[in-house]
C-alpha positions in Angstrom: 0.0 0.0 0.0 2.7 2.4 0.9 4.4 1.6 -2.7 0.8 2.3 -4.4 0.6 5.5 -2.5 4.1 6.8 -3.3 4.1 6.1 -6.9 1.2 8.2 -6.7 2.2 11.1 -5.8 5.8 10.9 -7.2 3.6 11.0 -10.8 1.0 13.3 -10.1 4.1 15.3 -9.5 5.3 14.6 -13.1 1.3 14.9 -14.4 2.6 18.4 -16.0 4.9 17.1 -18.4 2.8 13.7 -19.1 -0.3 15.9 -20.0 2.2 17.8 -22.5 2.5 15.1 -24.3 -1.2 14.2 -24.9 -2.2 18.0 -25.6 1.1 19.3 -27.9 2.2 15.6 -29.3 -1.3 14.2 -29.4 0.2 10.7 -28.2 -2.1 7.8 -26.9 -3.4 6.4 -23.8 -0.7 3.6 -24.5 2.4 5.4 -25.0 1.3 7.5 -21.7 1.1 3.9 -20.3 4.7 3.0 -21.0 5.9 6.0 -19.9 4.3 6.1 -16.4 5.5 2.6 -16.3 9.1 3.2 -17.1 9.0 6.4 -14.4 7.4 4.3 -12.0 10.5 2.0 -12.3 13.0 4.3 -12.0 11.2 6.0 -8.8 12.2 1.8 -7.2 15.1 3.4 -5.5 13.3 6.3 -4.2 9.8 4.5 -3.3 11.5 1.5 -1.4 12.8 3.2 1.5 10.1 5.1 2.0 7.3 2.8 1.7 9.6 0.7 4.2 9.3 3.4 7.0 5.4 4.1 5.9 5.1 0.1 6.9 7.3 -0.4 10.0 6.1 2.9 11.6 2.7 2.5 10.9 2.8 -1.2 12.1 4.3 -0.6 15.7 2.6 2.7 16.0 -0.4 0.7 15.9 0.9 -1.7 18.1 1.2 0.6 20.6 -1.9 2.8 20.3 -3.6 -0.4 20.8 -1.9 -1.7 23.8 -0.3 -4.8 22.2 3.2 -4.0 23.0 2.4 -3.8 26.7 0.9 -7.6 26.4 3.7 -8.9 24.3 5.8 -7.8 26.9 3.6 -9.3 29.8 4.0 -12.4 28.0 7.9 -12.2 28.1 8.9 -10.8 24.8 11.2 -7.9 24.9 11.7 -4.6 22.4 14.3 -6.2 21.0 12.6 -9.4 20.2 9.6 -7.9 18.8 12.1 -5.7 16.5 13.6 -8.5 15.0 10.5 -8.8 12.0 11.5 -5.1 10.9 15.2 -5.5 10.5 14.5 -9.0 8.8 12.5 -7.0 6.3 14.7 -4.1 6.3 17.5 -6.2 5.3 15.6 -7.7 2.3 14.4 -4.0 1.6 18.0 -3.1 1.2 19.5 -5.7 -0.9 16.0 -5.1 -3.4 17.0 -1.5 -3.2 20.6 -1.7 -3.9 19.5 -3.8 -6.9 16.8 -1.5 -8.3 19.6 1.7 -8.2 22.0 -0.5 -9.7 20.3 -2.1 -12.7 16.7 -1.7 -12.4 16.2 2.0 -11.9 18.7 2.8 -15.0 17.0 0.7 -17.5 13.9 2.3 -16.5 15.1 5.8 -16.8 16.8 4.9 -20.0 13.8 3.3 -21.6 11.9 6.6 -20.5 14.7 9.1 -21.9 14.2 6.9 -25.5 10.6 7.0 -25.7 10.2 10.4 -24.2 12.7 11.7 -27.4 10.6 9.7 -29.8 7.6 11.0 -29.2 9.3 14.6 -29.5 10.3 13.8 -32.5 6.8 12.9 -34.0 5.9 16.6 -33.7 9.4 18.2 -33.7 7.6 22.1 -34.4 5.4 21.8 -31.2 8.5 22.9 -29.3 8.5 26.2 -30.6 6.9 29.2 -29.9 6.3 32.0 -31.7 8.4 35.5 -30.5 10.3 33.3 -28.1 13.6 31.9 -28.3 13.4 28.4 -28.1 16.6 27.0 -26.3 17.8 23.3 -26.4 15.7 22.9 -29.3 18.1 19.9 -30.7 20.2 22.2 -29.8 19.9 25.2 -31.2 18.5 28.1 -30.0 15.3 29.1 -32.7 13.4 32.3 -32.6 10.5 32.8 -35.4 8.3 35.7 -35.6 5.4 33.4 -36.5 5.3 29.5 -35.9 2.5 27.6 -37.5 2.8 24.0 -35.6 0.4 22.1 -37.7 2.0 22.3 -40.9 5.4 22.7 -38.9 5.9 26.5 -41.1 7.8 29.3 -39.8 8.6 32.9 -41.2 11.2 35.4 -40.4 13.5 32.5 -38.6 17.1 33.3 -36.5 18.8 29.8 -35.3 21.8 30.8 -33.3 23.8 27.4 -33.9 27.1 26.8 -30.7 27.5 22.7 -31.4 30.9 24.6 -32.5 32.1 26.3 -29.9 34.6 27.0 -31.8 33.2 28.5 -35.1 29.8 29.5 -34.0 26.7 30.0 -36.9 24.2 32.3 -37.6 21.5 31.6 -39.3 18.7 34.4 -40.6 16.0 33.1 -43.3 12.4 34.5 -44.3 10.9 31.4 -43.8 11.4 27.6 -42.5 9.5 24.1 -42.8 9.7 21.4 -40.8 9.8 18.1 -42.7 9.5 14.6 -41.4 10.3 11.5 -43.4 10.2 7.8 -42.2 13.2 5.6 -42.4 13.6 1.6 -42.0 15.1 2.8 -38.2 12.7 5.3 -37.6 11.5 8.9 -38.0 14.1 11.7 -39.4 13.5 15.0 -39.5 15.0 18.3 -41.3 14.6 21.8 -41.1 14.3 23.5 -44.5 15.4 27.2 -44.7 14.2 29.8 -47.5 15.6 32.6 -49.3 18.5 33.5 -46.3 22.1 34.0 -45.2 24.6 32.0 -42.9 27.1 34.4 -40.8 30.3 32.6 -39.6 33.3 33.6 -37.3 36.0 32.0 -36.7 39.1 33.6 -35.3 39.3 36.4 -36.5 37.6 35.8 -39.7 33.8 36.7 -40.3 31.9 34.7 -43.4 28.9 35.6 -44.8 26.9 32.5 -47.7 23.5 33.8 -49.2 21.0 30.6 -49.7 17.9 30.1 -51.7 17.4 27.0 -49.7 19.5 25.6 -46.8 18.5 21.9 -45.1 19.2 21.5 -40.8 19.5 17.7 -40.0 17.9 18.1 -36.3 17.8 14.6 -36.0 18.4 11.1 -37.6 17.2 7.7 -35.8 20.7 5.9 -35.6 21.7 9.0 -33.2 19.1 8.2 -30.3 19.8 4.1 -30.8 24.3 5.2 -30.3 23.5 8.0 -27.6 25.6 8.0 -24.4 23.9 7.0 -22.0 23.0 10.1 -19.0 24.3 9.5 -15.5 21.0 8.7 -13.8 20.9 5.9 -16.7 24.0 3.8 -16.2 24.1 0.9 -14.3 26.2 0.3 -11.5 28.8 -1.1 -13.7 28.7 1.8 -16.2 29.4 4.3 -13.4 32.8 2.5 -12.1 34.4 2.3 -15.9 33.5 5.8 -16.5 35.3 6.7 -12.6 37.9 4.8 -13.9 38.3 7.4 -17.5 41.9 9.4 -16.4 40.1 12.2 -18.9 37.1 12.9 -17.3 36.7 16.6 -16.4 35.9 17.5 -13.3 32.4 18.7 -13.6 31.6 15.4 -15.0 33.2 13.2 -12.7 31.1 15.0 -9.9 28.0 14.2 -11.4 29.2 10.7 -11.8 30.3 10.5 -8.4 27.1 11.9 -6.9 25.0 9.4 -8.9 27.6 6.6 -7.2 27.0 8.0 -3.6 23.5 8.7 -4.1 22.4 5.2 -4.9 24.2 3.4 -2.1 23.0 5.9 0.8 19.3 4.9 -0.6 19.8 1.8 -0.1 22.0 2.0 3.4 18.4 4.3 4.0 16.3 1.0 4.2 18.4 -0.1 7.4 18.4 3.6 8.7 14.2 4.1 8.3 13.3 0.4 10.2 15.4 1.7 13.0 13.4 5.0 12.8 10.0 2.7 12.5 10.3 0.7 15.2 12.2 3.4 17.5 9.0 6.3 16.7 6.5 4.3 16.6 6.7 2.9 19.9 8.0 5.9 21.9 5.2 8.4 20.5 2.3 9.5 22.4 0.2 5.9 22.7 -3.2 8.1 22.6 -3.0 9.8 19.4 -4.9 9.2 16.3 -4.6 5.9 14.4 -3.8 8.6 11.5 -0.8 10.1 13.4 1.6 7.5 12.6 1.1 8.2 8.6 1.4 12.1 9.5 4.9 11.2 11.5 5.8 9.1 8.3 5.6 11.8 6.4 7.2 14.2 8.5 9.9 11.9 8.5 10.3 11.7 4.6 9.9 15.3 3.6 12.6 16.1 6.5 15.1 13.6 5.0 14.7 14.6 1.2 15.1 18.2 2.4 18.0 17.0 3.6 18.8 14.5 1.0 18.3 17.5 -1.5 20.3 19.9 0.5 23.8 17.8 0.6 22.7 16.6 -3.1 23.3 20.7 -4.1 26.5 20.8 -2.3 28.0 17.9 -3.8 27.3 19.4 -6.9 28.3 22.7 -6.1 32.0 20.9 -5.0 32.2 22.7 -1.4 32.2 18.8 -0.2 32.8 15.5 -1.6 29.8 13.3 -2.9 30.7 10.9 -0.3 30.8 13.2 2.6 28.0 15.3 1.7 25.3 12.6 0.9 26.8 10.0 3.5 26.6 12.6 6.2 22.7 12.4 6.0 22.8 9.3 6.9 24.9 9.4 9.6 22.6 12.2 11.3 19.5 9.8 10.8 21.1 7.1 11.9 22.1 8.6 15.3 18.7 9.9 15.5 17.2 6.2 14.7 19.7 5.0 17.3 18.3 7.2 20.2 14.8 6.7 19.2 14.8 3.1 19.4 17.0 3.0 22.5 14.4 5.3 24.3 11.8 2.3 23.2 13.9 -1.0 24.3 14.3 1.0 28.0 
């Protein structure tokens, strides 16, 4: 149930960008389907732990509220006995956590990044609007004075192309089309440019090339099938041979090495949040609402993500390592499970 109820609200979260893709790529109830099922997988790591504490708190806050821990203990059964079914399942929590960030999660995030981009692609002009600049669109940065979506035409274009850092492009025509074309891998798709110019520097050296017509490859199939995979889609194994790359740049061996850091302190979490269960929900006030243990739980859960989220920006801001930053949320939970549960085994 607490699984149920988390995947819930992690995707009402995301209901924004899902209902995007119904209203500006017209997609169908299937393909919104699959992608709520591929996000749903990839939220494993994140939903575990928490459904974990939602179960074990809830349990032995009940336990309590109803006055069964005070007869298991008249029967001869002490805290630490009656602990001993949380930390069994915490430990299986943990091991099906680690599993789910390792391999799991990162297929599901990667089938979601593919499918997500293909159904982009099937109306590439519905990015675009109109007297805006449209950044990261494939990228490029596109401004048109007027955009028609449906038959993917646009007048009075600038494209401001940087894949070059080096020799940056210009781009200024009096009017675009979008054209699609399916291949045997897929759907392609080309902007065509009319009746313009193409300004280039490089150095110190400034080109100017008049067009009557001018064709931008935005995409091609092969490229999504080759694609690198992002950090939140390799596996556990993909993560350590990229560590190991001598030429990594900094910046992207951070990222990398949050993603490492992140996924082991989710799982150490399981461990961490059945200490917590068992620890608040036999030391809180015995005569509170049945429906104060799920309010605790989530008191619980939105203080650690704050915190979790917290040492997540200052990893990747660099003022401390990954491994101190993330880990160091755990330690200050853990301490706190630790003094909870002692408080109920006294």
């Amino acid at each position: 149930m607490g699984g149920l109820i988390f995947v819930a609200i992690l995707l009402m979260l995301q209901a924004l960008r899902l209902t995007e893709f119904v209203l500006v790529h017209g997609v169908g109830l299937s393909t919104i389907s699959e992608l709520m099922l591929y996000q749903s997988v990839s939220f494993l790591p994140i939903i575990l732990p928490m459904s974990l504490l939602f179960s074990v708190l809830l349990t032995y806050n009940r336990l309590s509220n109803d006055s069964e821990i005070v007869a298991l203990k008249s029967l001869g059964l002490s805290m630490a006995q009656l602990s001993i079914p949380a930390f069994v399942l915490a430990v299986a929590a943990t091991l099906m956590s680690a599993q789910t960030s390792f391999y799991l999660a990162p297929w599901g995030n990667r089938k979601f990044e593919i499918l997500a981009n293909e159904v982009g692609r099937q109306k590439v002009g519905a990015a675009l609007k109109e007297g805006v600049f449209s950044e990261g669109f494939f990228d490029l940065v596109v401004y048109a004075n007027h955009v028609n979506s449906k038959e993917g035409m646009l007048r009075d274009v600038f494209i401001f192309d940087e894949r070059d850092s080096k020799s940056p492009v210009t781009i200024i025509s009096k009017s675009g089309q979008m054209i699609q074309e399916s291949k045997t891998t897929g759907q392609a798709a080309m902007l065509r440019l009319n009746e313009g110019s193409i300004h280039r520097t490089h150095q110190n050296t400034y080109t100017k090339v008049d067009f009557h017509s001018y064709d931008i490859n935005l995409f091609d199939p092969y490229d999504m099938a080759v694609a690198e995979k992002s950090p939140l889609s390799m596996t556990l194994d993909d993560l350590n041979v990229a560590l190991k790359n001598p030429k990594l740049e900094d910046k992207d061996r951070r990222k990398l090495e949050i993603q490492y850091h992140q996924r082991w302190s989710l799982s150490g979490a399981c461990l961490i949040f059945a200490i917590l269960g068992v620890g608040l929900g036999t030391v809180t006030n015995r005569r509170s609402s049945r429906g104060g243990g799920f309010v605790l739980c989530l008191v619980v859960l939105i203080a650690y993500w704050v915190c979790f989220a917290s040492a997540d920006n200052v990893a990747q801001s660099g003022w401390l390592p990954a491994a101190v930053s993330l880990w160091s949320v755990n330690a200050v939970f853990l301490i706190f499970a630790l003094s909870t549960l002692k408080r109920s085994w006294s």
